[in-house]
Backbone as CSV, one residue per row, in Angstrom:
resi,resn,N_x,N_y,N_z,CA_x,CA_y,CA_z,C_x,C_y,C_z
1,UNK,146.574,117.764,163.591,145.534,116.771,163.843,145.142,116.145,162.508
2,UNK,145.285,114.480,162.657,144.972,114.336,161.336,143.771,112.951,161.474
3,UNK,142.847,112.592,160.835,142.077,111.581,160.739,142.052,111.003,159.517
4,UNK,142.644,109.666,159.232,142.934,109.463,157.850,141.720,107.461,157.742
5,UNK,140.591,107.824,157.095,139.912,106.149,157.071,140.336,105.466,156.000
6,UNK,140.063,104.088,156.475,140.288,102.934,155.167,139.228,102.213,155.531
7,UNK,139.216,100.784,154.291,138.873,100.040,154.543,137.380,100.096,153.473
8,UNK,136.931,101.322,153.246,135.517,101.089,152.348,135.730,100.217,150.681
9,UNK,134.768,99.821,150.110,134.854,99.422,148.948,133.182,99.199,148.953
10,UNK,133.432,97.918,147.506,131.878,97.447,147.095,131.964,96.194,148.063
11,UNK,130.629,96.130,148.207,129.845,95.175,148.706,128.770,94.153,148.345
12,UNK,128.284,93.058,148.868,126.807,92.802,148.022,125.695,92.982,149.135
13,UNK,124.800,93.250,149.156,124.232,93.147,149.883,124.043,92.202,151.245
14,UNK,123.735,92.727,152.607,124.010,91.299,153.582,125.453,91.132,153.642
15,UNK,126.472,91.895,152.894,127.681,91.603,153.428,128.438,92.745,154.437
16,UNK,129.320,92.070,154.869,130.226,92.875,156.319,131.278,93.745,155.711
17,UNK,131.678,95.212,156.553,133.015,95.931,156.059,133.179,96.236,157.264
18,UNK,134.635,96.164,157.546,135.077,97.314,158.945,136.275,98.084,158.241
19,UNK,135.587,99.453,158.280,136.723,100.681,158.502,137.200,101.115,159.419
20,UNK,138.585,101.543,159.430,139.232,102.144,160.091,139.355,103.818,160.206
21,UNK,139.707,104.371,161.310,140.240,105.452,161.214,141.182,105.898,162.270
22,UNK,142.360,105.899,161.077,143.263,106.336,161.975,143.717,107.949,162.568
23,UNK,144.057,108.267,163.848,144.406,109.157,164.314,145.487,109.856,164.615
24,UNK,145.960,111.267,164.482,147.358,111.443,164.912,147.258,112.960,165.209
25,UNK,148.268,113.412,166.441,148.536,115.155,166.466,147.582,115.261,167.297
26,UNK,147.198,114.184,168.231,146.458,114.887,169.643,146.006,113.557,170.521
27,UNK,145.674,113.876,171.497,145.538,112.660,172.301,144.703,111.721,172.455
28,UNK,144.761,110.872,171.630,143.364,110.224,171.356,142.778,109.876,172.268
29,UNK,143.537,108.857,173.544,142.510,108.656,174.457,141.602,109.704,175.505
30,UNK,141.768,110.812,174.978,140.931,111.570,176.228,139.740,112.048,175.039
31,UNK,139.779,111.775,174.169,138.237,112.544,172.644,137.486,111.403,172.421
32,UNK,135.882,111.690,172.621,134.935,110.772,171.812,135.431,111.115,170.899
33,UNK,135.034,109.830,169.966,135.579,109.489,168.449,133.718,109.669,167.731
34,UNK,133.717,109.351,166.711,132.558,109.243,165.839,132.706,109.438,164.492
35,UNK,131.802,108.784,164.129,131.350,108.184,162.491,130.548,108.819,162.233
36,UNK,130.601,109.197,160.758,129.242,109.914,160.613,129.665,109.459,159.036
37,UNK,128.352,109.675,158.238,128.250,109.017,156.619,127.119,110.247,155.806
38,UNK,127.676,110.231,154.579,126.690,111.252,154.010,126.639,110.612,152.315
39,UNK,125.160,109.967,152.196,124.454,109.217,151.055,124.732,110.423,150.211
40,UNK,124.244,110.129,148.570,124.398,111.530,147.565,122.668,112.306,147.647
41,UNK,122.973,113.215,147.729,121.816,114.061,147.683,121.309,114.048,149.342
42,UNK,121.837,113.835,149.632,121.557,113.631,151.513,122.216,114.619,152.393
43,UNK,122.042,115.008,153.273,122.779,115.740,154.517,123.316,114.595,155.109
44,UNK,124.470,114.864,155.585,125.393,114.234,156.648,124.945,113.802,158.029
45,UNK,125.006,112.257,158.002,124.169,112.178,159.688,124.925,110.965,160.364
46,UNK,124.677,111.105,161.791,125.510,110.438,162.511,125.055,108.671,162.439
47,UNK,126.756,108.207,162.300,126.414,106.889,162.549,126.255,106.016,163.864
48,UNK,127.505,106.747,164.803,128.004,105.982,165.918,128.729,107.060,166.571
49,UNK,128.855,107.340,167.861,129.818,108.078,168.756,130.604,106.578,169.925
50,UNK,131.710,107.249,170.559,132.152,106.246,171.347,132.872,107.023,172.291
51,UNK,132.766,106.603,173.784,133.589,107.433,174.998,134.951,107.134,174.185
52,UNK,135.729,108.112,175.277,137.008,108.220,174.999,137.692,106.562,175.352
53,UNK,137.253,106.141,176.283,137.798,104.856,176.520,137.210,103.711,176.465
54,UNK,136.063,104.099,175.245,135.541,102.547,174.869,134.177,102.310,175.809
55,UNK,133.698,102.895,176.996,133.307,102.577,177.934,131.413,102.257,177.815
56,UNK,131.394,103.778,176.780,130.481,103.611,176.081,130.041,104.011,174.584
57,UNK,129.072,103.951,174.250,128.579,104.050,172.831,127.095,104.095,172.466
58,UNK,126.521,105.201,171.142,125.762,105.143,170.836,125.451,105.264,169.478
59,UNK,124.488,104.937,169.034,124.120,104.520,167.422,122.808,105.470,167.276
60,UNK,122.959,105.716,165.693,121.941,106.260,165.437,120.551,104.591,164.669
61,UNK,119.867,105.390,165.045,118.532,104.123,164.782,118.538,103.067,163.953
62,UNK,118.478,103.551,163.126,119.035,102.774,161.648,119.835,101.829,161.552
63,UNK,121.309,102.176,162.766,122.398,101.534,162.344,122.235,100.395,163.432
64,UNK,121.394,100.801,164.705,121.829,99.723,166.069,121.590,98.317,165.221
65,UNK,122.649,97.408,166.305,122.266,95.993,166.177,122.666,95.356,164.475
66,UNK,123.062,96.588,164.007,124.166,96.100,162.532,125.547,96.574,162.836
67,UNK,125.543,97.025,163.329,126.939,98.347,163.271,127.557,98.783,164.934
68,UNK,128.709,98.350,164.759,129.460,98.327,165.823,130.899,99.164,165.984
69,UNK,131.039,100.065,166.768,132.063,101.096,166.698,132.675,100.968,167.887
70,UNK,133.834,100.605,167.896,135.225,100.164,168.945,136.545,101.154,168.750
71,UNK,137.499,101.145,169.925,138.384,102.012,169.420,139.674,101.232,170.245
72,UNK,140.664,101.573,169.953,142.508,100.620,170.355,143.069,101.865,170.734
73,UNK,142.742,102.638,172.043,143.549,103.605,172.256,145.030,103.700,172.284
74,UNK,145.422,102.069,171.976,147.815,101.531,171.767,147.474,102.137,170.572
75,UNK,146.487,101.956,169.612,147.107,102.135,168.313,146.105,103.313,167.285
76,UNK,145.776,104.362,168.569,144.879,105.401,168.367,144.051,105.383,166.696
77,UNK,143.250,103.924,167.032,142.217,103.645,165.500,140.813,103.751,166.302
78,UNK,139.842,104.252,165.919,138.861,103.761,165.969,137.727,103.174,164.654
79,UNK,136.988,101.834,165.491,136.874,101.305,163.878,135.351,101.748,163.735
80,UNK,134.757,100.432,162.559,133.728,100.816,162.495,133.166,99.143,161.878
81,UNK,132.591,98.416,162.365,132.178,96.916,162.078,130.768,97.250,161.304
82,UNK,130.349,96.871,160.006,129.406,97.314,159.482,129.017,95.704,159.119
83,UNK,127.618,95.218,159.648,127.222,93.887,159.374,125.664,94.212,158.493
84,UNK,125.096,93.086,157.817,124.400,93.193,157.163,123.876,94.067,156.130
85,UNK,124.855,94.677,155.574,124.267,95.862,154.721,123.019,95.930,153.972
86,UNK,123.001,97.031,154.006,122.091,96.864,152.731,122.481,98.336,151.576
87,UNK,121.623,97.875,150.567,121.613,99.326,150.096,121.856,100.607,149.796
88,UNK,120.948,101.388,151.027,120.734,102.327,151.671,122.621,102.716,152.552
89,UNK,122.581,101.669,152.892,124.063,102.087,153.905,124.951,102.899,152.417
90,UNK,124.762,102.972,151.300,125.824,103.325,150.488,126.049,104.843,151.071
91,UNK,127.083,105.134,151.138,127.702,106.434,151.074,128.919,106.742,151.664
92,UNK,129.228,107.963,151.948,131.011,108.384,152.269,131.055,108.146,153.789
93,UNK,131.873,107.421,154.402,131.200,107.383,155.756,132.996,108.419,156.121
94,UNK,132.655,109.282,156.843,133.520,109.831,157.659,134.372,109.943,159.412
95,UNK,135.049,109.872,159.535,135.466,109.671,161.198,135.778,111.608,161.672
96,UNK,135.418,111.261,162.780,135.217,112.637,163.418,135.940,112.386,164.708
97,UNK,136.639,113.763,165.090,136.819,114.087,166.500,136.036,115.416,166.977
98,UNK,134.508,115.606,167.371,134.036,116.830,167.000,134.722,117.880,168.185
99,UNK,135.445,117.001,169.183,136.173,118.421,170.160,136.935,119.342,169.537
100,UNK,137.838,118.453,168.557,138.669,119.382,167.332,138.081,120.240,166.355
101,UNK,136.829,119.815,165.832,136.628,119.945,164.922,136.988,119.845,163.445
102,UNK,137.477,118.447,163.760,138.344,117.749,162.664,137.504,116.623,162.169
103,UNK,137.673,116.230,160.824,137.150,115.307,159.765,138.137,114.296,159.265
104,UNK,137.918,113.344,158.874,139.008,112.865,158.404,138.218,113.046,156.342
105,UNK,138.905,112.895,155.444,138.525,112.510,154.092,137.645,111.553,153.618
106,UNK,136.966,111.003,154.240,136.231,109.671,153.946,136.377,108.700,153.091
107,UNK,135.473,107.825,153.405,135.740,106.430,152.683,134.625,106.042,152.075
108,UNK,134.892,105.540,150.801,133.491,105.180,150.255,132.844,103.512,150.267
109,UNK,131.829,103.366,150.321,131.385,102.280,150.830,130.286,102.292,150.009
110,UNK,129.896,101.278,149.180,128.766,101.319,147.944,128.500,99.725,148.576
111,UNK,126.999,99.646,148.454,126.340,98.357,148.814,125.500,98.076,147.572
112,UNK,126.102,96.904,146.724,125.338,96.874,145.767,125.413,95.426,144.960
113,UNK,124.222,94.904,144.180,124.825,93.301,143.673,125.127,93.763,142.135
């Protein structure tokens, strides 16, 4: 089982990133997927979960109505649409399959002018 993300870098503030995470070594379409991000000096907290087939989704507070999490069960990715940043969004954001209990390495994502 492997979860491998892309896609983070710098940002300026108010600007957009979508990461990816790709999946492999199990069946993606039958596992909620999820995001989760951990700032420095912070505990690890959830960004976004998503049904197995897209059907549904939920956000943690912070993120609704910026942040949008979709998944391509042809091409077992699920992403992660990050609009308006700010700041605060800086940190490692990670992709999860928590049925596995698998992580992928994360991606770093710094919001900054």
């Amino acid at each position: 089982v492997q979860l491998v993300e892309s896609g983070g870098g710098l940002v300026q503030p108010g600007g957009s990133l979508r990461l990816s995470c790709a999946a492999s070594g199990f069946t993606f379409s039958s596992y909620i997927m999820s995001w989760y991000r951990q700032a420095p000096g912070k505990e690890r907290e959830l960004v976004a979960h998503i049904g197995s087939y897209g059907g549904s989704s939920n956000y943690a507070d912070s993120m609704k109505g910026r942040f949008t999490i979709s998944r391509d069960n042809s091409k077992n990715t699920v992403y992660l649409q990050m609009n308006s940043l700010k700041p605060e969004d800086t940190a490692v954001y990670y992709c999860a399959v928590l049925g596995l209990g698998t992580w992928g390495q994360g991606t770093q994502v710094t919001v900054s002018s």
